[in-house]
C-alpha positions as CSV (number, residue, x, y, z in Angstrom):
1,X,2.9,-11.0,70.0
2,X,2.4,-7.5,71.2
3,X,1.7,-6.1,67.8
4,X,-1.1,-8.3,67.5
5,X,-4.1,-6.1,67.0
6,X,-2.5,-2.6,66.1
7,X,-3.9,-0.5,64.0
8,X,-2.7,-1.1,60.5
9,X,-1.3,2.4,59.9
10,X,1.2,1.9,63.8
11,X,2.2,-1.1,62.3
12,X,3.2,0.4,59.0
13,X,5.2,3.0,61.2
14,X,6.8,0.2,62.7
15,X,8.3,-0.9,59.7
16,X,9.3,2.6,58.3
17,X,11.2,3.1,61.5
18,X,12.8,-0.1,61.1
19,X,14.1,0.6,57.5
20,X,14.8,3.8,58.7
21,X,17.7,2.7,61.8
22,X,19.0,0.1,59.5
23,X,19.4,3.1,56.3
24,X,21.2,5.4,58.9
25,X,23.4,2.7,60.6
26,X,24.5,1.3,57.1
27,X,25.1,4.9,56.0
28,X,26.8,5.7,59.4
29,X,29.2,2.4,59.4
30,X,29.4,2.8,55.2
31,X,31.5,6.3,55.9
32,X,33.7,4.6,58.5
33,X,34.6,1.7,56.2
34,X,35.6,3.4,53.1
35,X,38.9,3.0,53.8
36,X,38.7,-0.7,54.8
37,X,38.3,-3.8,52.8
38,X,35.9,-4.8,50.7
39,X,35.1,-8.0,52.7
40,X,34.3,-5.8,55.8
41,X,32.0,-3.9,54.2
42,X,29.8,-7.0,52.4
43,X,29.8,-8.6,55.9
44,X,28.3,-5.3,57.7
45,X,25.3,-5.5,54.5
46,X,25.0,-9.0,55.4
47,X,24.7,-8.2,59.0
48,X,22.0,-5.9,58.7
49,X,20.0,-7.8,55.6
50,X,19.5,-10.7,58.6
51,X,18.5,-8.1,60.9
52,X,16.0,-6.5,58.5
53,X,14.9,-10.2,57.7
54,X,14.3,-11.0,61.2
55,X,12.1,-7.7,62.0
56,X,10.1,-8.7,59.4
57,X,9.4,-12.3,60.4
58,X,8.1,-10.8,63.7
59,X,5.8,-8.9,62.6
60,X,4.5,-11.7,60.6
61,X,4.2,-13.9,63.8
62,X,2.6,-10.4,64.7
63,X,-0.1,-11.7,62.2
64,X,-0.8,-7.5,61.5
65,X,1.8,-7.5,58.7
66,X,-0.1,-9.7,55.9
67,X,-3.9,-9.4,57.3
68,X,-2.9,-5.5,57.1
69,X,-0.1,-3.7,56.8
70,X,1.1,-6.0,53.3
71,X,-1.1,-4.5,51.2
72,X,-0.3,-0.9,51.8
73,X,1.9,0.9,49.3
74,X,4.7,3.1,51.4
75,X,4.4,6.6,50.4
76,X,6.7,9.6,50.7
77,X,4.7,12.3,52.3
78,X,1.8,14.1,51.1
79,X,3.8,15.8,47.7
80,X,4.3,12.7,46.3
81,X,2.8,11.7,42.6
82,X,3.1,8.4,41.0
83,X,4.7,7.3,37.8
84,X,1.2,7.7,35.7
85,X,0.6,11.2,37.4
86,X,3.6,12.7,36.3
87,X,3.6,10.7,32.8
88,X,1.5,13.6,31.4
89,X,4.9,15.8,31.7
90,X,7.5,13.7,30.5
91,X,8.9,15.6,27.3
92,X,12.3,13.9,26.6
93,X,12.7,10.3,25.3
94,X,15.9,9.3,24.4
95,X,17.5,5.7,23.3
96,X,19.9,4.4,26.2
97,X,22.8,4.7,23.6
98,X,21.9,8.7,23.1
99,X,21.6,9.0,26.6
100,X,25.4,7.9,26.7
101,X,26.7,9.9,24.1
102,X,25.4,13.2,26.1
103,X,26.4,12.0,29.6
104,X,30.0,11.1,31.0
105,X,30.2,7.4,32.3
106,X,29.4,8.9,35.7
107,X,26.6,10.3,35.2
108,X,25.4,7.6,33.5
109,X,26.0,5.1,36.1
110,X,24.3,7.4,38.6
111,X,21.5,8.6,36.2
112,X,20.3,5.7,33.7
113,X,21.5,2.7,35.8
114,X,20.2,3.9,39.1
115,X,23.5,3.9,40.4
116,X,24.8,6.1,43.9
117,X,28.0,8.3,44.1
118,X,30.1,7.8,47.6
119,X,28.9,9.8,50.1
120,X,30.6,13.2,51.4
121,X,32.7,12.8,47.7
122,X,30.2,15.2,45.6
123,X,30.6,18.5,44.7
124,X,27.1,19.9,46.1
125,X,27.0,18.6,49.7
126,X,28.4,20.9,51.3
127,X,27.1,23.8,48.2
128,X,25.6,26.6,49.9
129,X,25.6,29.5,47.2
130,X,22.0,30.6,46.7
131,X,20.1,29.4,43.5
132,X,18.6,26.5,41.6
133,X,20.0,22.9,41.1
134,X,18.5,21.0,37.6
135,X,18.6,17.9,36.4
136,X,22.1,16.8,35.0
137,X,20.4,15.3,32.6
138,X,17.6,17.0,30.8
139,X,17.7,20.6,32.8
140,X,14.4,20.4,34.6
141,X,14.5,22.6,37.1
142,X,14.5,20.5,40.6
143,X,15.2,21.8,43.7
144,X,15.9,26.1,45.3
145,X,18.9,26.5,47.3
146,X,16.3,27.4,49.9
147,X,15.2,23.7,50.4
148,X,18.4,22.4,50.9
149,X,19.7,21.7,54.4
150,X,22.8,19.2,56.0
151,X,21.3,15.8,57.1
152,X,24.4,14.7,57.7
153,X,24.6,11.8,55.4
154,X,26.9,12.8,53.1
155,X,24.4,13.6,49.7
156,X,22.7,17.0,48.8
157,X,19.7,16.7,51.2
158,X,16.8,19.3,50.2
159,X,12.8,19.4,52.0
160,X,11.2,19.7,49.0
161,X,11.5,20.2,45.4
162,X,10.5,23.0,43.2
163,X,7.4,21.6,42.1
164,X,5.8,17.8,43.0
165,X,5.2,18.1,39.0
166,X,8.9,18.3,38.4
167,X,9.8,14.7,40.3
168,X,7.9,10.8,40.4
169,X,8.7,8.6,42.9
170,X,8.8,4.5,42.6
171,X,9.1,1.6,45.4
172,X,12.6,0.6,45.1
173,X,13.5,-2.8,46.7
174,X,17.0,-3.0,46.4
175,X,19.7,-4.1,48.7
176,X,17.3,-6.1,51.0
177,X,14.9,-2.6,52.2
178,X,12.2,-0.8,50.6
179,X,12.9,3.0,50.2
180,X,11.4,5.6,47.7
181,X,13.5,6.3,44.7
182,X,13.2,10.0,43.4
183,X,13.4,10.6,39.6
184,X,13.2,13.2,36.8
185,X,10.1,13.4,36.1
186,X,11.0,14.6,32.6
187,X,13.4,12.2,32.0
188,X,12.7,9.6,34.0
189,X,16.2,9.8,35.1
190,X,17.4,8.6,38.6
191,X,17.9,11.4,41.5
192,X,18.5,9.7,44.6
193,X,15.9,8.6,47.3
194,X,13.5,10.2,49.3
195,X,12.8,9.2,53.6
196,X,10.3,10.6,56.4
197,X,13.2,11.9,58.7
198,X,13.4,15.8,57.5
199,X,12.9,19.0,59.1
200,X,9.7,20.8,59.5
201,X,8.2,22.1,57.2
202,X,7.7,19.2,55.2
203,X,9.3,16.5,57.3
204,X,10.7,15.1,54.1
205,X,14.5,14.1,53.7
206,X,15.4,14.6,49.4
207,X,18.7,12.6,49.4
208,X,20.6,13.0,46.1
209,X,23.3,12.3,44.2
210,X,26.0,15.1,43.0
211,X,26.3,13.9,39.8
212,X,22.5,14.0,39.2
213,X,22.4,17.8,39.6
214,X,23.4,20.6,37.7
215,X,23.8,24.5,39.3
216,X,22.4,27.6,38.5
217,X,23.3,30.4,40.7
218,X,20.8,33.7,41.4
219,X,21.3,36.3,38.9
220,X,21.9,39.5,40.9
221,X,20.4,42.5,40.5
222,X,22.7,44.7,38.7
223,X,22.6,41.4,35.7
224,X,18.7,41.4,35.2
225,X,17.5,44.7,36.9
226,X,15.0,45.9,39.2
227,X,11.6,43.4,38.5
228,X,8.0,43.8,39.8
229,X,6.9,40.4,40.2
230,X,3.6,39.6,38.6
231,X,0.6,39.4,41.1
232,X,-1.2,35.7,39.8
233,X,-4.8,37.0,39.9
234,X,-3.6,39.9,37.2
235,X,-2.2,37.0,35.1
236,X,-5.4,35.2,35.3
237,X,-7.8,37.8,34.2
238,X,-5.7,39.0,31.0
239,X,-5.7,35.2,29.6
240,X,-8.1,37.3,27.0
241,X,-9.5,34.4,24.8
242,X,-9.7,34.4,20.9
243,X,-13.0,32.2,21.2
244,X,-15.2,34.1,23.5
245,X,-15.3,37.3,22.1
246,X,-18.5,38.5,21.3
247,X,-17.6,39.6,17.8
248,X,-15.8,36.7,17.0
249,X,-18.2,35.7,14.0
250,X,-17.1,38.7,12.3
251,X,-13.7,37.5,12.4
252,X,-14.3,34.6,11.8
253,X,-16.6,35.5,8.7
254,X,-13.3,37.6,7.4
255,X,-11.2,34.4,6.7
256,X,-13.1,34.0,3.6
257,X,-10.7,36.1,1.7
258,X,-8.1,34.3,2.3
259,X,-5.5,37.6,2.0
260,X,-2.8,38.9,4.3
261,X,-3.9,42.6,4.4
262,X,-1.2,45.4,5.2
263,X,-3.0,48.8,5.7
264,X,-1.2,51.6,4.8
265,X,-1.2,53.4,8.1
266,X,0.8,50.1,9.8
267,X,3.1,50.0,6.8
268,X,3.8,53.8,8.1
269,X,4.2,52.6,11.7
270,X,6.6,49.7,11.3
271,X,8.7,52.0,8.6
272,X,9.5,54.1,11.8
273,X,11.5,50.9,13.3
274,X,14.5,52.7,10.5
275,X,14.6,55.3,12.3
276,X,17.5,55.9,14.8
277,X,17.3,55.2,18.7
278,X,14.5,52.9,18.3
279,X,14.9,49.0,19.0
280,X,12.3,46.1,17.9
281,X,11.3,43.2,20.0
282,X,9.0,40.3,19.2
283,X,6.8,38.1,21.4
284,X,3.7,35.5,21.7
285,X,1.2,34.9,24.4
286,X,-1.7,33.8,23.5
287,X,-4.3,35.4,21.6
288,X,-2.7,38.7,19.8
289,X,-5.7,40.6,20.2
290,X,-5.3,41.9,23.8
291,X,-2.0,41.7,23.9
292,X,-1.0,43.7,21.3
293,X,-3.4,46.2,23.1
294,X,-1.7,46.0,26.2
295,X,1.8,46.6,24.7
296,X,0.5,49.6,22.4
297,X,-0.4,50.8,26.0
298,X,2.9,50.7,27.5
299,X,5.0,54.6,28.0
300,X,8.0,54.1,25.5
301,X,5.9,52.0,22.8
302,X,6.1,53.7,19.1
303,X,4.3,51.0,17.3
304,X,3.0,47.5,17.0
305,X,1.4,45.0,14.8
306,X,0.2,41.4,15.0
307,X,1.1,38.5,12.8
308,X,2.7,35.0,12.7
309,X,6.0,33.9,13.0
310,X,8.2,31.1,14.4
311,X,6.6,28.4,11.5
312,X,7.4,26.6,8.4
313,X,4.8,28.2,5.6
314,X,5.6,31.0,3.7
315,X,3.3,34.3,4.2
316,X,0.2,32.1,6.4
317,X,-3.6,33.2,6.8
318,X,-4.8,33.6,9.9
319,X,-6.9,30.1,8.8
320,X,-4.5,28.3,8.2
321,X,-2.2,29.3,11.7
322,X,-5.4,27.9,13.2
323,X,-5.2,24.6,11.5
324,X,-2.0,23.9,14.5
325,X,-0.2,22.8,11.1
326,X,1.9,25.9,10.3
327,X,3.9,26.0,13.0
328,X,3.5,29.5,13.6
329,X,2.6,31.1,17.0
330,X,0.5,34.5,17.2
331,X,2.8,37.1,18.1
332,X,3.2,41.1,18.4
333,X,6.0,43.0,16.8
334,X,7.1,46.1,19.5
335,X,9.2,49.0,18.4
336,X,9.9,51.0,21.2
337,X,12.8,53.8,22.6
338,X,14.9,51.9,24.9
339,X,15.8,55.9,26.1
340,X,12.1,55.4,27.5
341,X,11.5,51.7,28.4
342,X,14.2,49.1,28.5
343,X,14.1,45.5,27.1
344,X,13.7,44.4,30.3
345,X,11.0,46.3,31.2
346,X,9.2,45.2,27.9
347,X,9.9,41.6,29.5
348,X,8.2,42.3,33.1
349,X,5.4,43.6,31.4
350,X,5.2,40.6,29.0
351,X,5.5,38.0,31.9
352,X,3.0,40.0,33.4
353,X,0.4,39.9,30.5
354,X,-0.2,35.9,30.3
355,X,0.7,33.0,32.2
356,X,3.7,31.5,31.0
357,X,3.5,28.2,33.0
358,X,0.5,27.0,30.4
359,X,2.1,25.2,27.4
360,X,1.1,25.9,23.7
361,X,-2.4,27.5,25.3
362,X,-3.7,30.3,26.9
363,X,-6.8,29.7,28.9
364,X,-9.4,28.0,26.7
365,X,-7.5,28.4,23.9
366,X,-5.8,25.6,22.9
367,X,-3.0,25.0,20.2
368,X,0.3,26.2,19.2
369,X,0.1,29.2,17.6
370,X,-1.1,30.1,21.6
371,X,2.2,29.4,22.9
372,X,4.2,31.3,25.1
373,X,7.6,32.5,23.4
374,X,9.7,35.5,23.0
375,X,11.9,35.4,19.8
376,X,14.8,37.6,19.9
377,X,16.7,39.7,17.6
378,X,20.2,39.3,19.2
379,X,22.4,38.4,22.2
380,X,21.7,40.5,24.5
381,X,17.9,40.0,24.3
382,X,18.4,36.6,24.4
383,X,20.2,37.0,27.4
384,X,18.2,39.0,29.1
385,X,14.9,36.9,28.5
386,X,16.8,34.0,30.1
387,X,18.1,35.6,32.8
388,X,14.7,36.9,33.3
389,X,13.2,33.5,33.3
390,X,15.8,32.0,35.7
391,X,14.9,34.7,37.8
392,X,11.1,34.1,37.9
393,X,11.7,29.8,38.2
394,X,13.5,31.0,41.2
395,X,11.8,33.4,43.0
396,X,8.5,31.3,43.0
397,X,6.3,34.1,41.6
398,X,4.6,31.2,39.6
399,X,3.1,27.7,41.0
400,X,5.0,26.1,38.0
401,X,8.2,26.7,35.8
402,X,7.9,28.9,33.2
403,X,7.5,27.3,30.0
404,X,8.2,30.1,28.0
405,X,10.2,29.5,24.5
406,X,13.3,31.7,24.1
407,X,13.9,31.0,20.1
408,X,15.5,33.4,17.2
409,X,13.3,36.0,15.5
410,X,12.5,34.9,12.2
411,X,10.4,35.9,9.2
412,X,7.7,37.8,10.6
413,X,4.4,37.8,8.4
414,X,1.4,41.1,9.4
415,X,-1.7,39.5,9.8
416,X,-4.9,40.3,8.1
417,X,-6.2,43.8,9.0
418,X,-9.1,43.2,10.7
419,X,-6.7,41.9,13.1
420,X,-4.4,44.8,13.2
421,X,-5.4,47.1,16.8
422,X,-8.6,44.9,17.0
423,X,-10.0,46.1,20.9
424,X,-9.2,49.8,19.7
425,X,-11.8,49.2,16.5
426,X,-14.1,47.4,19.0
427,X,-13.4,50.4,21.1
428,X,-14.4,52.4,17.8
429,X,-17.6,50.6,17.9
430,X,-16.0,48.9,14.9
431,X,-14.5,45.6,15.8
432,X,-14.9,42.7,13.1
433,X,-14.6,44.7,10.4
């Protein structure tokens, strides 16, 4: 009877502490019986399912638990989400009989049936090589090497995942307690559990399966280069947008023609990309208009020109792009002298020129032919673009993953003229036309 009158939030705690010393001692007694019989180790769960049983009958007597305390959903800390948060992320569906054709029976036990790998037996608990670990599953980037710590329990443990976007949580009532399951939040796919017993910061204990995870190690240096991390407030302000410019009626009123125009002087230009020691590189972020400017700008740049690529229609109008049916994103064609700027570089100032977290948009313009993408014209940039991105999901220079494309260079088609070094003619006093 003492916990008659409590607060309902002590009595809450009451409970989570209970569930807590029963998880620890089954986890505790589960590592010394793995080498026993089975019959010992169904008569310790029995043991402690009547001892969970019994705590909770007292605090019924208690008369706190139903008036109160019942009707309060357990949460995992102040990062959690719930299922209908996160569903706005979810990307990858897949039929339970796909999902078993991509993942061994193991992973499939563990991932898609909820199931938990024997603790101190996978290959990450005692992992301490810096980087990233994904989901085994879809590749959603989880948790940073930074996060993880030893709880002692025998399972990865980590404080905190890369981004509360990236993981859902659900009340899981199984084997007579209630604890918080952690999932994909991509792929809905099963991670482990999360409790209230971790470290400072956070105080939050991540404790995950082996098998759900999949490594990434930190690129070093000498692989990607020297990189200048993008400051967030110089991201923000170059989100230039195709709608609010103040000549955009002029544009717009230059659709009517309905041709892809090719001046003579950009025909010139792009003939230049024959010439030796000169490389080409392709990408998209947003609206074309500023940054095409921004690369023209850039010490080692010989040329560029705006266009469409990356869709299904043969030699587009701008009108059409914007009709999201085409499939084509906005993009800028570079031809540049690597003896002057590298690939690389081209890619820190292209990460640097948009925010690549936004998907198929760019500030208030929405669609996508706005997406962020860099198509490539062969191994090593590909390469070197993922790398890149790896590098940036890691490093944390961004509040969410990068959401970049990295996709083959395909047919690239020059857009209308008027398009074609559009803030220099506005510049010119001539923009519009």
């Amino acid at each position: 009877m003492i916990l008659l009158g409590l607060p309902k939030k002590a009595i809450l705690l009451y409970t989570k502490y209970i569930e807590f010393i029963g998880i620890v001692y089954y986890e505790r007694r589960a590592v010394e019986l793995k080498n026993e019989k089975k019959g010992e180790e169904d008569k310790m769960k029995s043991q402690f399912h009547r001892a969970a049983v019994i705590s909770i009958l007292a605090l019924t007597i208690a008369g706190g638990y139903f008036s109160g305390a019942a009707s309060t959903k357990i949460e995992p800390g102040p990062i959690s989400k719930s299922a209908e948060e996160t569903e706005m992320i979810k990307k990858i569906v897949r039929t339970e009989k796909e999902w078993k054709k991509i993942l061994t029976p193991e992973e499939y036990l563990v991932l898609r049936q909820a199931g938990t790998e024997r603790p101190f037996s996978g290959k990450y608990n005692d992992h301490k090589e810096k980087g990233t670990y994904f989901c085994a599953a879809c590749g959603t980037p989880l948790f940073r090497s930074a996060a993880k710590y030893d709880h002692g329990s025998g399972w990865p443990s980590f404080t905190a995942p890369i981004d509360s976007e990236n993981v859902e949580f659900h009340n899981d009532p199984s084997h007579g307690m209630i604890r918080t399951e952690v999932r994909c939040a991509a792929c809905g796919s099963h991670l482990g559990h999360v409790f209230n017993d971790g470290p400072p910061p956070t105080g939050l204990h991540f404790c995950i399966n082996s098998v759900a995870l999949d490594f990434q190690p930190t690129p070093t240096e000498t692989t990607i280069g020297e990189i200048n991390l993008p400051d967030k407030k110089e991201i923000r302000s170059v989100a230039v947008s195709c709608n609010q410019d103040a000549s955009a009626p002029a544009k717009r009123e230059s659709l009517s023609s309905g041709k892809t125009l090719v001046p003579s002087s950009d025909r010139t230009e792009q003939n230049s990309a024959q010439k030796e020691n000169t490389a080409l590189a392709t990408f998209a972020a947003g609206c074309f208009w500023g940054v095409e400017d921004k690369f023209h700008k850039v010490k080692g740049v010989i040329s560029t020109r705006v266009g469409y690529t990356g869709g299904t229609v043969r030699n587009p109008t701008y009108k059409q792009v914007c009709s999201d049916k085409t499939g084509h994103a906005e993009a800028v064609e570079v031809i540049f002298d690597p003896a002057v700027v590298t690939y690389n570089e081209l890619l820190q100032h292209f990460f640097r020129f948009h925010d690549p977290t936004q998907v198929n948009r760019q500030g208030p313009d929405i669609g996508t032919q706005y997406r962020s993408a860099i198509f490539y014209h062969d191994g090593k940039q590909k390469d070197a673009a993922e790398k890149m991105i790896q590098y940036l999901n890691q490093s944390g220079a961004f509040d969410r993953p990068i959401a970049t494309q990295v996709v083959p260079a395909s047919e690239f088609y020059q857009a209308e003229d008027y398009h074609q070094r559009y803030y220099e003619k506005l510049r010119r006093g001539k923009g519009g036309i």
